[in-house]
LOZA-253033 format. One record per residue (C-alpha): x, y, z; residue in one letter. Coordinates in steps of 0.2 Angstrom, whole numbers, padded with zeros to 4 digits, always signed. Example, Ala and Ser with C-alpha at 12.3 -4.5 7.8 and 13.67 -1.06 7.14 Angstrom:
// residues 2
+0062-0022+0039A;+0068-0005+0036S;
// end
This chain:
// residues 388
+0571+0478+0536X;+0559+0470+0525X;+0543+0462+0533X;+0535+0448+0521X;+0516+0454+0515X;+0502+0442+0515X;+0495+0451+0499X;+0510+0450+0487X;+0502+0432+0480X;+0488+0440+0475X;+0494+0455+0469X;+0507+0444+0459X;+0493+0434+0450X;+0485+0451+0445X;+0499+0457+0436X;+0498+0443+0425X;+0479+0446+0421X;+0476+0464+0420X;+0486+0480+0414X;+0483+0490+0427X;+0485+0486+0447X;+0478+0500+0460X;+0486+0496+0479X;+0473+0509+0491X;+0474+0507+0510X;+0479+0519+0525X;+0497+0532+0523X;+0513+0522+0527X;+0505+0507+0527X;+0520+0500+0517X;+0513+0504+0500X;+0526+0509+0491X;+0540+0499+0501X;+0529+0484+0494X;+0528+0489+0474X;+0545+0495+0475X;+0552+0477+0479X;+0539+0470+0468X;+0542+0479+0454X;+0562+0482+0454X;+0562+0486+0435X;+0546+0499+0435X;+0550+0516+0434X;+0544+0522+0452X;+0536+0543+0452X;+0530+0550+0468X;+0514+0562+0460X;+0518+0570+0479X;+0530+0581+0471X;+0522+0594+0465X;+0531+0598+0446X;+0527+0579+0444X;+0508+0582+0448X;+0507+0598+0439X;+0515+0588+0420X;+0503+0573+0423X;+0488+0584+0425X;+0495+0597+0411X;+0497+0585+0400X;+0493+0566+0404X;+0499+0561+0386X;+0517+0566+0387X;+0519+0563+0405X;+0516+0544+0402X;+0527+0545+0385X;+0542+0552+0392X;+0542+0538+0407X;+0537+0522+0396X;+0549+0509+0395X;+0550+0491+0393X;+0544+0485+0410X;+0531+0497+0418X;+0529+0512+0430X;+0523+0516+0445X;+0513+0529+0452X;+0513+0533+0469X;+0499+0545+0478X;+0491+0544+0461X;+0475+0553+0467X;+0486+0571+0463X;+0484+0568+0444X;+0468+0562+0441X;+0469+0567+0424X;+0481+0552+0420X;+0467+0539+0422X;+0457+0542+0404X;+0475+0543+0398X;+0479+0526+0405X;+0464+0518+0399X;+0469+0526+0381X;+0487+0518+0382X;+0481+0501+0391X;+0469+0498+0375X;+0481+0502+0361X;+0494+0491+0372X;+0489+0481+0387X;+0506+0475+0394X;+0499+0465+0411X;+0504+0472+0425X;+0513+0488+0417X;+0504+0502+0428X;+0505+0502+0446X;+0496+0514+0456X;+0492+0519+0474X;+0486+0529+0484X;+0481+0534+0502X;+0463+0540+0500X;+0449+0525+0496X;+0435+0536+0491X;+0445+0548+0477X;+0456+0536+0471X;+0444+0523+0468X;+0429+0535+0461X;+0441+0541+0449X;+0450+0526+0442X;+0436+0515+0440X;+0424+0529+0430X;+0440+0527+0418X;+0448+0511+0419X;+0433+0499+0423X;+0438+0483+0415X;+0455+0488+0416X;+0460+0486+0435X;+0462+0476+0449X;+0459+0484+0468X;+0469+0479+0482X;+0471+0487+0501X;+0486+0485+0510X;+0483+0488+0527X;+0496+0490+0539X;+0504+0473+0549X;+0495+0458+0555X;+0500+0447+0569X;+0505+0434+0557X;+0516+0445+0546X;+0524+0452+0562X;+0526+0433+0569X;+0534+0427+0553X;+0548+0442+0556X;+0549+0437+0576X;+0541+0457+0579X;+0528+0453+0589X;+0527+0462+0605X;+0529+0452+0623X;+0514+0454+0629X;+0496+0460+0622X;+0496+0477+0629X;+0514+0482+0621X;+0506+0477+0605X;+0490+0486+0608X;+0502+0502+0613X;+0514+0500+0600X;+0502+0495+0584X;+0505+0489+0568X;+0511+0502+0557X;+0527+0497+0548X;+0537+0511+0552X;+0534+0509+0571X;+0544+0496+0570X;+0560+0503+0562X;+0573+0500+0578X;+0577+0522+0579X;+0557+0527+0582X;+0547+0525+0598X;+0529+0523+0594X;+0521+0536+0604X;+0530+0549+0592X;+0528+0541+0577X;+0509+0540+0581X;+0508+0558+0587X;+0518+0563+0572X;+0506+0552+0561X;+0491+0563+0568X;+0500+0579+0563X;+0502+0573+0544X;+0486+0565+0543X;+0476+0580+0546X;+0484+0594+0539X;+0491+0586+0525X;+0477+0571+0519X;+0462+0579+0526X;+0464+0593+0519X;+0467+0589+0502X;+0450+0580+0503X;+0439+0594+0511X;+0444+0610+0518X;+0442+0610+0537X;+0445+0625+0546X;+0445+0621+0563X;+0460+0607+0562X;+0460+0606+0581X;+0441+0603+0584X;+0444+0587+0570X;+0456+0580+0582X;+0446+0581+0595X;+0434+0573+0585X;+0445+0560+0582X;+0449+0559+0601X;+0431+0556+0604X;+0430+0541+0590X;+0443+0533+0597X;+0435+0536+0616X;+0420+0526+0607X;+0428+0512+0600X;+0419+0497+0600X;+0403+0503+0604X;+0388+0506+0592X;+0385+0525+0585X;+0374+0538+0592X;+0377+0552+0582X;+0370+0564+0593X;+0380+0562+0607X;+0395+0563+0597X;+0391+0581+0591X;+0385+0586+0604X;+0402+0580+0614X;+0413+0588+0601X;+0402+0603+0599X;+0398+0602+0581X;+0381+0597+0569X;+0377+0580+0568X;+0377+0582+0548X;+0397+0588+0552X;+0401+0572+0562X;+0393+0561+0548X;+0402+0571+0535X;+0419+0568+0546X;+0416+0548+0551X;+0416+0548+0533X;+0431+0558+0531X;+0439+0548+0544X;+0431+0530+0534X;+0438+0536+0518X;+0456+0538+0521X;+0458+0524+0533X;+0458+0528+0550X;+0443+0520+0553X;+0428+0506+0547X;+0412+0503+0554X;+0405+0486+0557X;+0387+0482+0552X;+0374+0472+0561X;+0366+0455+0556X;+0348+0457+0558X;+0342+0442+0546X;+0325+0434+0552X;+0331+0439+0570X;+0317+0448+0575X;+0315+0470+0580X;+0324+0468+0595X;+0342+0473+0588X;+0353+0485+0587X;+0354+0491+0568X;+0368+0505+0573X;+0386+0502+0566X;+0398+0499+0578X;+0417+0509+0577X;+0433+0501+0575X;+0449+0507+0571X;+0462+0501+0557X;+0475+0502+0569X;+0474+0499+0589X;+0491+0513+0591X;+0484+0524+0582X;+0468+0524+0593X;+0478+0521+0609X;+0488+0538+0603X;+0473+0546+0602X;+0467+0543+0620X;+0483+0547+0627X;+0485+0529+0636X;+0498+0518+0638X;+0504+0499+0643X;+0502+0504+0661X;+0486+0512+0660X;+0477+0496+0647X;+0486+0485+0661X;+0474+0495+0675X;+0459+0500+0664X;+0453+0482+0659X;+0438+0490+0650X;+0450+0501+0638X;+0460+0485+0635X;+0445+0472+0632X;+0439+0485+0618X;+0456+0488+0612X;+0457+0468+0609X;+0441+0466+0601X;+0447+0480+0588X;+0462+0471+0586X;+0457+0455+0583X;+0443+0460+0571X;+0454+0470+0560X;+0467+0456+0560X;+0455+0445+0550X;+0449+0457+0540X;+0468+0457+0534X;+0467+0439+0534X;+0450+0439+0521X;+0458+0453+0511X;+0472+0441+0509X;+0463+0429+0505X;+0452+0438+0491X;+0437+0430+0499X;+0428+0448+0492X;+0411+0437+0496X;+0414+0438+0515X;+0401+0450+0524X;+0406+0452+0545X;+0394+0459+0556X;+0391+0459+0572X;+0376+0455+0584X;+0366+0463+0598X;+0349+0462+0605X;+0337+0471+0620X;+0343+0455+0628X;+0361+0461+0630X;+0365+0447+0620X;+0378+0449+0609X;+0393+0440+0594X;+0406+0451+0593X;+0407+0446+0574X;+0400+0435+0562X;+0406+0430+0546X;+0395+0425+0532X;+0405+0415+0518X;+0400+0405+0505X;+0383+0401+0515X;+0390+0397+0529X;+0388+0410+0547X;+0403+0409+0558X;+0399+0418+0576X;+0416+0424+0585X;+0416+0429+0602X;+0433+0440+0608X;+0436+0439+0627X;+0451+0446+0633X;+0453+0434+0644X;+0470+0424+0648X;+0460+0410+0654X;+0446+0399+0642X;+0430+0398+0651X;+0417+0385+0644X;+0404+0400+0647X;+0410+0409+0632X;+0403+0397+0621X;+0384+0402+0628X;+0378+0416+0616X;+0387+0408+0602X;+0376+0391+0606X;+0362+0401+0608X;+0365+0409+0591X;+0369+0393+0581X;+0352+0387+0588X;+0344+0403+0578X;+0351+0403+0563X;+0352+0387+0552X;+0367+0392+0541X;+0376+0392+0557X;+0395+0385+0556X;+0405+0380+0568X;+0407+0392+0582X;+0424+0402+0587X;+0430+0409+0602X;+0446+0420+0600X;+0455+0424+0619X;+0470+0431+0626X;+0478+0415+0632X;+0490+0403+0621X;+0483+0385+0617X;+0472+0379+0601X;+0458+0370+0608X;+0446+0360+0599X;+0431+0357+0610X;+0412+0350+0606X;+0405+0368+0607X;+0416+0376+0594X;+0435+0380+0592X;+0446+0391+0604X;+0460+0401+0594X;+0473+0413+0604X;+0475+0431+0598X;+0492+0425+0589X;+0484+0411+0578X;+0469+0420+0566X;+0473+0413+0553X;+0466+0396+0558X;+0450+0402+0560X;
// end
């Protein structure tokens, strides 16, 4: 099973523009089932395997002679031989066949630090991040209802028919942290980490206080910057900013924490449909991570790289659960889980437009079904982002 990805235009376009392409974004988030189908006639290497890491980081120069060919290659989990990149750049400049190198990789900040100090010019980033509700609705995958979406995510192998999701997410947790964390930084305590990561997931949706995760998880609060980071850099999570411009003090200026995938957070608090169906405070932050990420897939898509999202909160408790800044225009979203419209979610977002003069037009996201176009702003149901 094949699911259709929103990126491939853009990452089709790139291969006619520049030799080399890097695809970064979290592990198995379809990475190399997407380059392998796009790329049928390049020679695929998996720099996993360790004799292949070893021979590109011996000797860069002979790994890449002994695999050229008339099409391209591709290298997979390229940050294990970093010592191929100067060697690309060398090869790309003596012959810049478009779209001839493919590389990817499952760790943001390495892979990205190490090829543009050597290929700037050269490449062209994209992140694949796992499913979107639109890429699941075009395959007819989507879940019945909210909370077995919630539960069961959007990785792409959670949806090969033999594996049930709450294994596949436990076992993802296992990999993730004694394989990827550890080749980024050497951490000891592994099980401390996933208590950690138990507590970031405990906090999604809400802003950052530093202190109180340390002292929760029993660590410094210089360890539990150092591992949000680690947890930012490979994927697992992202922190949304706040718009504070010509708002006043009154604001919160702490980050708020999301998740790049609602299963994997759900895994990590140990809930499941049943329990999102009784807790309606875990769901209603659950939705709100969903929905945000799923137009950050959208914009990424779209390669609108001058969109800025943010969010908004003040002493007041009034609060946009995201705002998009894009091309001069600020777009306020408010995310109610919420099968029912109600007219009152339009309040803060009035209230906002009334501040801020590049203010578009407003958008409510909710749990229910129907596209509404209404003088305050536009309703959109969870299924239909895309249209926002």
């Amino acid at each position: 099973m094949f699911v259709s990805r929103d990126l491939e235009e853009r990452i089709r376009a790139g291969a006619q523009q520049m030799p080399v392409l890097a695809i970064v974004g979290p592990r198995q988030s379809g990475k190399s089932t997407l380059v392998k189908r796009m790329f049928k006639n390049h020679h695929y290497v998996d720099l996993q395997d360790a004799e292949m890491a070893d021979f590109a980081n011996r000797d860069p120069k002979g790994f890449l002679k002994s695999f050229k060919n008339e099409y391209g290659i591709i290298l997979d989990e390229a940050q294990y031989a970093p010592a191929l990149f100067a060697q690309i750049k060398v090869a790309a400049d003596k012959d810049p066949h478009l779209g001839y190198y493919i590389l990817s990789g499952s760790q943001n900040f390495l892979l990205y630090e190490k090829i543009t100090e050597s290929l700037a010019g050269r490449v062209y980033f994209y992140t694949l991040l796992p499913f979107s509700i639109k890429e699941l609705k075009s395959a007819h995958l989507l879940e019945d209802t909210i909370e077995q979406q919630m539960e069961k995510g959007f990785y792409p192998r959670a949806y090969q028919p033999a594996i049930k999701a709450t294994d596949y997410y436990a076992n993802y947790i296992v990999t993730y942290v004694e394989r990827d964390i550890r080749t980024i930084r050497n951490i000891e305590n592994i099980l401390l980490f996933k208590k950690f990561m138990q507590l970031c997931a405990l906090r999604l949706g809400s802003t950052i206080n530093f202190t109180a995760l340390a002292t929760d998880c029993g660590i410094s609060v210089i360890t539990a910057k150092n591992w949000l980071s680690l947890l930012e850099t490979s994927f697992i999570i992202f922190l949304l900013p706040s718009y504070h411009n010509n708002l006043g003090k009154r604001i919160t200026k702490s980050p708020k924490l999301y998740f790049y995938d609602v299963g994997l957070a759900t895994a990590l608090m140990g809930i499941d449909t049943h329990t999102l169906i009784q807790q309606r405070g875990l769901y209603g932050a659950l939705f709100e991570n969903m929905v945000i990420v799923d137009i950050i897939k959208h914009i990424n898509a779209q390669a609108v790289r001058s969109s800025r999202l943010t969010f908004f909160r003040d002493t007041m408790q009034r609060e946009v659960d995201l705002i998009i800044e894009r091309g001069g225009i600020t777009i306020p979203i408010e995310i109610k889980a919420s099968q029912t419209m109600n007219s009152a979610f339009f309040d803060t977002l009035n209230w906002f437009k009334g501040q801020v003069s590049s203010a578009g037009e407003s958008v409510v996201v909710y749990a229910g079904d129907m596209t509404q176009t209404r003088s305050q702003g536009l309703v959109v149901p969870w299924f239909d982002l895309d249209k926002i």
